[in-house]
GUTI-365811 format. One record per residue (C-alpha): residue number from 0; x, y, z; residue in three letters. Coordinates in steps of 0.2 Angstrom, whole numbers. Example, Ala and Ser with C-alpha at 12.3 -4.5 7.8 and 13.67 -1.06 7.14 Angstrom:
0_62_-22_39_ALA
1_68_-5_36_SER
***
This chain:
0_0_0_0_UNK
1_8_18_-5_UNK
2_4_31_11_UNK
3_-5_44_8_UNK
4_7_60_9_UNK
5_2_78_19_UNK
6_14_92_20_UNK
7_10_98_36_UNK
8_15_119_36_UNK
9_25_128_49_UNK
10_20_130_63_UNK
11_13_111_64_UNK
12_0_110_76_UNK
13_-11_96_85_UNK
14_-27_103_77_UNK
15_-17_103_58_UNK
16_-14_85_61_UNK
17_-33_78_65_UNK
18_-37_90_50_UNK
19_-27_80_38_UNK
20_-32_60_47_UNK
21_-50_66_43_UNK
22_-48_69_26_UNK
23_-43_52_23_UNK
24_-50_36_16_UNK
25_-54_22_31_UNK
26_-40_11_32_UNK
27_-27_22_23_UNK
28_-9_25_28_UNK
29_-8_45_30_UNK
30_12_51_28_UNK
31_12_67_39_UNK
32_28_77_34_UNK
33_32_89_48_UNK
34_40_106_45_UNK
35_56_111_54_UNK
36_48_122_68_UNK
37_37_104_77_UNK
38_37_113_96_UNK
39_19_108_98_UNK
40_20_91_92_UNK
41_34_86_101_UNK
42_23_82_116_UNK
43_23_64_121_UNK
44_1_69_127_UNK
45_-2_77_111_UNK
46_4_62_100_UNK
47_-5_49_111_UNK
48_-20_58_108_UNK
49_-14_61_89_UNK
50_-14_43_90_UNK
51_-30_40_98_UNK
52_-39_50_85_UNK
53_-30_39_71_UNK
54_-38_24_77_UNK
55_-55_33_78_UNK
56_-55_37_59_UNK
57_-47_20_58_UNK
58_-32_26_48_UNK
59_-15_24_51_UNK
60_-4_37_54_UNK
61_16_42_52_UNK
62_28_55_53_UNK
63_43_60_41_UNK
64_54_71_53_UNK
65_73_73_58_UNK
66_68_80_73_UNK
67_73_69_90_UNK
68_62_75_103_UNK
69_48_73_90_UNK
70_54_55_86_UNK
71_55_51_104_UNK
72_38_53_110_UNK
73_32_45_94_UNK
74_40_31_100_UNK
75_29_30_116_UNK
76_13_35_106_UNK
77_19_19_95_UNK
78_19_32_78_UNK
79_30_26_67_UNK
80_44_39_60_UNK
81_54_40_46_UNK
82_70_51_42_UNK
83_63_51_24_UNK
84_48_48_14_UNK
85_56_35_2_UNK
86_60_23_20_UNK
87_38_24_25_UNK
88_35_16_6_UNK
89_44_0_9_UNK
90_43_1_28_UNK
91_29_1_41_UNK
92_30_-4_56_UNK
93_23_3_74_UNK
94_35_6_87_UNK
95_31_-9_101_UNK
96_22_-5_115_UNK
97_31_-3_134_UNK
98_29_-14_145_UNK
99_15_-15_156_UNK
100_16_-17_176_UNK
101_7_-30_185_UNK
102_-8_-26_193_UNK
103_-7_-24_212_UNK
104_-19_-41_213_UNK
105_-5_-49_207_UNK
106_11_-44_217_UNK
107_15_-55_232_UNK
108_24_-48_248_UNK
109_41_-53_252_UNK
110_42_-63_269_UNK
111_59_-65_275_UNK
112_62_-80_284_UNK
113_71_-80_301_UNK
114_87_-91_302_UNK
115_86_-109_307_UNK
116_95_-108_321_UNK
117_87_-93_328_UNK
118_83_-94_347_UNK
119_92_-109_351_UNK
120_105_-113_364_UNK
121_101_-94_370_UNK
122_95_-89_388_UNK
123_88_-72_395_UNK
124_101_-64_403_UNK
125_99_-57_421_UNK
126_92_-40_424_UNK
127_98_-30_439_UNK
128_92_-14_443_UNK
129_101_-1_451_UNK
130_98_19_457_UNK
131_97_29_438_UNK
132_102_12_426_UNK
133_98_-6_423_UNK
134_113_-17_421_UNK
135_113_-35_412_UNK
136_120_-48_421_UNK
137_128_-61_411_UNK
138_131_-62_392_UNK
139_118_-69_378_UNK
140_128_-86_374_UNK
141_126_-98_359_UNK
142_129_-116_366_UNK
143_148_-121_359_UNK
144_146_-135_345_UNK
145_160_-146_333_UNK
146_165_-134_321_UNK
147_180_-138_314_UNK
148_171_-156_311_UNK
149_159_-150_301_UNK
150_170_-140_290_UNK
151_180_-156_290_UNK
152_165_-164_282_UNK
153_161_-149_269_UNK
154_180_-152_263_UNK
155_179_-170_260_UNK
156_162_-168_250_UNK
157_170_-151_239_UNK
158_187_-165_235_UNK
159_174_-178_232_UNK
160_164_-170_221_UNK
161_179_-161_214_UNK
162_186_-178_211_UNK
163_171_-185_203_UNK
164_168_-167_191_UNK
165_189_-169_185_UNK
166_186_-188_182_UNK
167_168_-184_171_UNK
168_180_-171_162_UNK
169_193_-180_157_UNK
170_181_-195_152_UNK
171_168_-185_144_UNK
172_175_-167_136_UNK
173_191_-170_126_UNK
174_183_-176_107_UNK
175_195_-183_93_UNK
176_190_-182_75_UNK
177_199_-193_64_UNK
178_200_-191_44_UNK
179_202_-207_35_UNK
180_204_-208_15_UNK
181_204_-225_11_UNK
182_213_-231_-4_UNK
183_206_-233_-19_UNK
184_206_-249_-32_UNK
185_206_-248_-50_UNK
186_193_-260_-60_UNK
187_196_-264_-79_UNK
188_182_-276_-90_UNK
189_185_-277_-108_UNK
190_172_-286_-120_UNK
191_172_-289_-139_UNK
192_152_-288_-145_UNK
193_146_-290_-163_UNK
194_135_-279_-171_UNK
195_122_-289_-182_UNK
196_108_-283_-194_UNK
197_90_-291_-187_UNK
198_92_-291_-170_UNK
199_80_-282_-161_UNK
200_88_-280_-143_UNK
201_102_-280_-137_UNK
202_109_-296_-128_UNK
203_121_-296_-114_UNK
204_122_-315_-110_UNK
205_128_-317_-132_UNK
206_137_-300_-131_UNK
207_124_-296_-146_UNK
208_120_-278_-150_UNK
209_107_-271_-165_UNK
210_110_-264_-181_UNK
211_105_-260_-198_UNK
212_111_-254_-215_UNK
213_111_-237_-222_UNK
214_112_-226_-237_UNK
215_113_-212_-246_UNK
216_116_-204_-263_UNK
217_128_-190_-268_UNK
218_132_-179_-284_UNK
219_144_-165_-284_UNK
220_154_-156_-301_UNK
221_171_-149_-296_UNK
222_185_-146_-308_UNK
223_206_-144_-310_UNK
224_219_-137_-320_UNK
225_227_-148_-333_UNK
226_244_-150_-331_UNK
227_247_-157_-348_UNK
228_257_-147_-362_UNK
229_262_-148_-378_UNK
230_266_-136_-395_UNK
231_251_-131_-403_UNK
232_252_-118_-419_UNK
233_246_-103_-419_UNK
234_252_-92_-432_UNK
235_246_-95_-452_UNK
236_264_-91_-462_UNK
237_259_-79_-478_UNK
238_269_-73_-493_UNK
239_268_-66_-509_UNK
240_264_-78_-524_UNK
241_265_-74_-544_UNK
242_253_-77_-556_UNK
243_257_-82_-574_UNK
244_243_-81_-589_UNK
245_245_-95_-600_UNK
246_230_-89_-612_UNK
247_227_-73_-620_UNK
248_211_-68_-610_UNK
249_212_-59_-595_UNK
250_209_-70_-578_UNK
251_202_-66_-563_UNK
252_208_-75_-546_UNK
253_195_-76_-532_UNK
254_199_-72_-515_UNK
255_201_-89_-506_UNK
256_208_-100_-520_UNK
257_218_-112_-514_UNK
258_236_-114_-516_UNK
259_248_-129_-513_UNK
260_266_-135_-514_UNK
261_268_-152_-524_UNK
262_283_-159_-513_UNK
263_275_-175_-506_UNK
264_270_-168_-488_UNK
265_258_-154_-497_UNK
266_254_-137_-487_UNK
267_240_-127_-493_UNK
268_238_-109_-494_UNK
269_224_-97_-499_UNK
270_224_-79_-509_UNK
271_217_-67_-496_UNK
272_213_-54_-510_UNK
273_206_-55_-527_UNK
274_218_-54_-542_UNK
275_216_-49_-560_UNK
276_230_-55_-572_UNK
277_232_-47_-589_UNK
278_226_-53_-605_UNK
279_242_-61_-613_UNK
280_253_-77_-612_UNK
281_266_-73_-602_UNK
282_255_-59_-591_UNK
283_260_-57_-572_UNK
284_251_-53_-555_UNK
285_255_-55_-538_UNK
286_244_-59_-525_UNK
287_245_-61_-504_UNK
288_241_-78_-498_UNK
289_242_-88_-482_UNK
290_242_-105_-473_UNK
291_225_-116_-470_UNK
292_233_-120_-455_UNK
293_242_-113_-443_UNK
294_261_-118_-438_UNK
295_276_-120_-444_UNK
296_272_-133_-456_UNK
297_266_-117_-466_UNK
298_285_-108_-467_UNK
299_290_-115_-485_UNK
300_306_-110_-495_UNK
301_304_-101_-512_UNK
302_296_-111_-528_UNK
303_290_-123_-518_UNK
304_270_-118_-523_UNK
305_266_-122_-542_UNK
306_249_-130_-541_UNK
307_233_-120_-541_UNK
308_218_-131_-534_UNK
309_203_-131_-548_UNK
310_203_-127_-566_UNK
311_212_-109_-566_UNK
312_228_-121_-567_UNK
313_224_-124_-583_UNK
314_225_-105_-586_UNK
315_238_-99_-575_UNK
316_254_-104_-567_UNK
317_260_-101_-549_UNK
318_274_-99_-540_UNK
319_281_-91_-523_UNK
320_299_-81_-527_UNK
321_302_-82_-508_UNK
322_299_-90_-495_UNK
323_283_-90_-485_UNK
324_285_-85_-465_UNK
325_277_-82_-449_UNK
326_269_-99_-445_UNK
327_271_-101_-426_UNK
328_267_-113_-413_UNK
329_264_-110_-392_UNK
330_264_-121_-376_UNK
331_247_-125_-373_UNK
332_238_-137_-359_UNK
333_233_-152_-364_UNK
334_221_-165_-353_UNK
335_228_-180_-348_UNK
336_224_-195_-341_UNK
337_232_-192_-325_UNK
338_221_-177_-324_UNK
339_206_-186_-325_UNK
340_212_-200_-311_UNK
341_219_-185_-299_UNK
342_200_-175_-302_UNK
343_193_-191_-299_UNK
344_200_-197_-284_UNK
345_199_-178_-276_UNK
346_180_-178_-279_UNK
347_176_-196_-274_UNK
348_185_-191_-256_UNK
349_175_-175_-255_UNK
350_158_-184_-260_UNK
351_163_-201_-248_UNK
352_167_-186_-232_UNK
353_149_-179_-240_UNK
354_140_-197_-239_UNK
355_144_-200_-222_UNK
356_140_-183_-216_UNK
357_122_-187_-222_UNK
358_122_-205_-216_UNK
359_125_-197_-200_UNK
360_109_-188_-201_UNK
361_102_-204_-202_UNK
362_107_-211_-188_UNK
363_91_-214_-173_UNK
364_99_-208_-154_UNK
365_115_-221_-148_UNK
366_118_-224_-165_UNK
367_136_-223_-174_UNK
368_144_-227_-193_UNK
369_160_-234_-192_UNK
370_171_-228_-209_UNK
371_176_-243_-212_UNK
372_159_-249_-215_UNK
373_155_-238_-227_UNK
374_155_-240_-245_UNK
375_153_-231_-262_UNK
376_148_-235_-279_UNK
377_147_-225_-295_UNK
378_131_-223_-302_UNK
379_138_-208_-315_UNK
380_156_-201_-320_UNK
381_153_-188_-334_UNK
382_170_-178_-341_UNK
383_167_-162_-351_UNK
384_185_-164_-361_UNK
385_193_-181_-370_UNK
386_211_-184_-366_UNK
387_222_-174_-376_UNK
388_210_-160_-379_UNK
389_217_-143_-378_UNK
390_209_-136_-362_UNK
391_216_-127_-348_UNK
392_201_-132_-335_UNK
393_195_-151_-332_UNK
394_177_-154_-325_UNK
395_169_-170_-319_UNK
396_150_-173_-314_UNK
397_149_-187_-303_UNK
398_136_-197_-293_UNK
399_141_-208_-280_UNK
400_129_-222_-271_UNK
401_135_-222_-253_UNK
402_131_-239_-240_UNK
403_138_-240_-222_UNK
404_131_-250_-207_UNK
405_122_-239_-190_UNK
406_129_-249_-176_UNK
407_121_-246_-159_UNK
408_134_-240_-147_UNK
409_125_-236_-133_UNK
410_120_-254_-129_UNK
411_137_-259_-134_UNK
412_142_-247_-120_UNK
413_128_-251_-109_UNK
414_133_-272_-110_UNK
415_153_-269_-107_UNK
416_148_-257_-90_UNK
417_136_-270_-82_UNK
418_152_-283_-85_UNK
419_161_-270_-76_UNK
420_150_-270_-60_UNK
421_147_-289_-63_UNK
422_168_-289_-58_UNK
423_167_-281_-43_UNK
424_168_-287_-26_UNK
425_153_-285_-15_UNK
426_166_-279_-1_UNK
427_172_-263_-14_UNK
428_162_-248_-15_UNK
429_160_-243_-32_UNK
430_162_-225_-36_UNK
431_148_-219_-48_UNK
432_159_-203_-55_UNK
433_172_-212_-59_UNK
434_166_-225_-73_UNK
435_173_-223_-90_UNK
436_169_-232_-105_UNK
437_182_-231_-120_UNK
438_174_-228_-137_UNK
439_172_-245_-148_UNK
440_189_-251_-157_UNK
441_180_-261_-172_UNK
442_190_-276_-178_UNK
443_181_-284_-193_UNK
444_169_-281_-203_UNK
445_156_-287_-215_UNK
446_138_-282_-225_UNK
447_127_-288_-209_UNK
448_139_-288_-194_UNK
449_154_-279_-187_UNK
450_164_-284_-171_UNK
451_171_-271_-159_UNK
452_178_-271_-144_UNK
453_174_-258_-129_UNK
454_182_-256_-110_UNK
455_176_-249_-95_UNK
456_183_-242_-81_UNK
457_179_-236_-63_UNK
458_186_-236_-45_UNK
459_182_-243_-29_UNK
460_183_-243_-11_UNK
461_184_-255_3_UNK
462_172_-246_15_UNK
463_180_-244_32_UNK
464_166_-247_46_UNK
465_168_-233_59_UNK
466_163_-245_74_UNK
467_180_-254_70_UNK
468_189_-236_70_UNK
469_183_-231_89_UNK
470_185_-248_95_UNK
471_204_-248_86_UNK
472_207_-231_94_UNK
473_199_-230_113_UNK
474_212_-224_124_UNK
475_226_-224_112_UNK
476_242_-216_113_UNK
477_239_-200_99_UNK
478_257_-206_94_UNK
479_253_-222_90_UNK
480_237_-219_83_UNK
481_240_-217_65_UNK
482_254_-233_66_UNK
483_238_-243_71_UNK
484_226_-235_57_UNK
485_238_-239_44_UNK
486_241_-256_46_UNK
487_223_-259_50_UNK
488_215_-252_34_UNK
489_222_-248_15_UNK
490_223_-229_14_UNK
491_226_-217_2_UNK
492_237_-207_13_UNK
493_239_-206_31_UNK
494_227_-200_44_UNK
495_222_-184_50_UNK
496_221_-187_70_UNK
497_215_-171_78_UNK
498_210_-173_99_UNK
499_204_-156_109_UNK
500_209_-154_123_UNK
501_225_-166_122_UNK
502_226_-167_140_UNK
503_235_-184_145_UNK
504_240_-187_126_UNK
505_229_-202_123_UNK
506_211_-203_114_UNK
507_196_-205_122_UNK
508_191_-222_131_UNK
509_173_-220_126_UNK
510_172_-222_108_UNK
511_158_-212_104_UNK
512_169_-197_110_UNK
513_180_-200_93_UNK
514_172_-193_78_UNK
515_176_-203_62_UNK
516_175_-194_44_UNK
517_178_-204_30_UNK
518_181_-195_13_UNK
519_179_-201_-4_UNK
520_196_-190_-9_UNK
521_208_-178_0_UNK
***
């Protein structure tokens, strides 16, 4: 609930502070925050009554003040006050009420009681009386008793009871706490289990675990760069050739009439421009030409071309009066067939890491692929260049059919750690947090059925019964105490023996004063 907040203006009065509890809601908390000058209110009467008329109007009030006088009687009106407005929101709680004083009903007088031994062994003492005095005879006597033997007796019960109260210390306070870590044994069970495809369940007693074949395809196109080289040409030779009429008509040479040599291993040429030779036996024109193909095969020596290809031979003669040049030939890459084995082999690994990447996606919780197991076939192998082709890039599509075996680990796991508990003896106390059980090491391997072999490993401790401790230990020397506990039980390292207070250097003779804790480790 969030108080109701009133600024209460200087001077703050009695009358000022009932005017604001009225205005407020039944069972609202009213915040009045007092001005500096609070003389009036810092009446221990007026706040009661401050109070009393709160309660009326059934609203609860509370002051926000620094000043002490004011806090003070607050106090014993039970108002609550607060150094600042921030503290009433998250705390409200009324100063408890003083004490009150039993009602007269209830008090009892205080009666002495005289001393035991009051009036005896006394006498009235004689009473003579003379002119102007009275004088008393005799002297108020106590009768003589043993003194010094009852004290006698007080000091033999205070040594007997001081006695008894050193004997019960040294008995029941000194406490020893002993700290034992017993050693620890190491427990190893190895277990070859078969896989096998059609087995439901696993089977400890046959060593028989479930699995079952799986597969995938998987395509991929990669390429490489041939590393095959060889001169290829490049450059067409050209040269200059003459014409020669034979006939007295004039002739016209095409553009692309073909030229060759007549010197067994021909080489073509063609005219690259059209030639007119004059009418005229005997008649002369040149004319550009160059090689059909490219290389060197087209650099000739002089009158090595004589033959015109077609029936202007009849017409015309031919001949080169120098020799042809510029034919060329350049290093270019070639495929080979070790290029297609090495682009091969590089994409099969990539799509065989690929294929057992998605087997694995297969695989139902427990489950695991050995790599061994799995196995590819080719379903496509596609090259986009032949072997020997001029090509600086080789490209292969393939498509691979991959098959492996899911082999159900967890059981595997399961079977070789319940041969492990099976080993212990029932004396060891196995330790849960230590078990460890190796991955599978599979050994052979087939279509249906694959054998592994898994290990499993855990630590134990003989349990030390802390009966057999106190009874080892009661009264003791501290000295020899380890020396005892060492040759009694197998421990990880010696023992911590603490006794407080070490008074005569020995444990305690009652065992359940000595406090055994057994740890699993240091």
């Amino acid at each position: 609930m969030t108080p109701h907040q009133v600024q209460l203006n200087a001077p703050a009065t009695l009358a000022a502070a009932v005017a604001a509890l009225r205005q407020a809601q039944p069972g609202a908390q009213v915040l009045l925050i007092l001005p500096t000058q609070v003389d009036e209110l810092a009446h221990v009467v007026r706040l009661q009554t401050l109070r009393r008329q709160a309660d009326a109007l059934g609203v609860q009030v509370g002051l926000v003040t620094d000043d002490a006088d004011v806090r003070y009687h607050a106090r014993a009106a039970r108002i609550p006050t607060f150094r600042k407005v921030a503290r009433a929101s998250r705390r409200w709680r009324y100063p408890p009420a003083p004490p009150a004083l039993p009602s007269p009903a209830t008090v009892r007088p205080l009666v002495a009681s005289p001393p035991p031994d009051v009036g005896l062994g006394l006498h009235a003492p004689d009473i003579v009386t003379l002119p102007h005095k009275t004088i008393l005879v005799g002297s108020t006597r106590r009768k003589k008793r043993s003194v010094w033997l009852v004290a006698l007796g007080y000091l033999l019960l205070l040594v007997v009871i001081a006695g008894l109260a050193a004997g019960a210390a040294v008995l029941l306070i000194p406490q020893a706490t002993v700290t034992l870590v017993p050693a620890r044994t190491r427990f190893v069970s190895s277990e070859q289990i078969t896989a096998r495809v059609g087995i439901e369940n696993a089977s400890y007693f046959n060593l028989l675990v479930p699995a079952r074949n799986v597969q995938t395809r998987v395509e991929a196109f990669d390429t490489i760069a041939t590393t095959g080289v060889e001169e290829a040409p490049v450059g067409k030779a050209t040269g200059i050739v003459r014409f020669i009429n034979r006939s007295s008509r004039e002739i016209v040479v095409p553009t692309a009439t073909i030229l060759r040599t007549t010197t067994g291993n021909n080489v073509r040429f063609r005219i690259t421009e059209a030639v007119t030779v004059t009418a005229g036996i005997g008649q002369s024109a040149n004319a550009l030409i160059e090689a059909v193909k490219p290389g060197r095969k087209g650099n000739i020596p002089a009158l090595t071309i004589n033959e015109i290809e077609g029936p202007l031979n009849l017409s015309l003669r031919v001949s080169n009066e120098s020799p042809t040049a510029g034919g060329t030939v350049e290093p270019v890459a070639v495929v080979t067939a070790a290029d297609k084995e090495r682009l091969l082999g590089k994409l099969q690994a990539a799509l065989q890491q690929q294929a057992y990447t998605r087997l694995g996606e297969s695989l139902q919780q427990g489950e695991a692929i050995p790599p061994e197991t799995v196995r590819t076939f080719t379903l496509a192998e596609t090259y986009d260049r032949f072997a020997g082709e001029h090509a600086d890039v080789l490209g292969l599509q393939l498509q691979l059919l991959a098959r492996g075996l899911a082999v159900d680990v967890t059981s595997a796991q399961a079977l070789v750690e319940r041969s492990l508990r099976e080993s212990i003896p029932a004396d060891h106390f196995f330790l849960e947090e230590t078990i460890q059980v190796s991955s599978p090491t599979f050994v052979r391997f087939s279509d249906k059925a694959v054998d592994m072999t898994l290990t499993a490993s855990a630590d134990t401790l003989v349990p030390i019964k802390v009966n057999e401790v106190r009874t080892l230990l009661a009264g003791v020397p501290l000295h020899a105490a380890s020396r005892r506990l060492q040759e009694a039980f197998a421990l990880e390292q010696p023992p911590v023996i603490t006794l407080e207070p070490n008074w005569l250097g020995r444990l305690p003779t009652i065992p359940t004063r000595i406090r055994v804790l057994v740890l699993q480790s240091p």
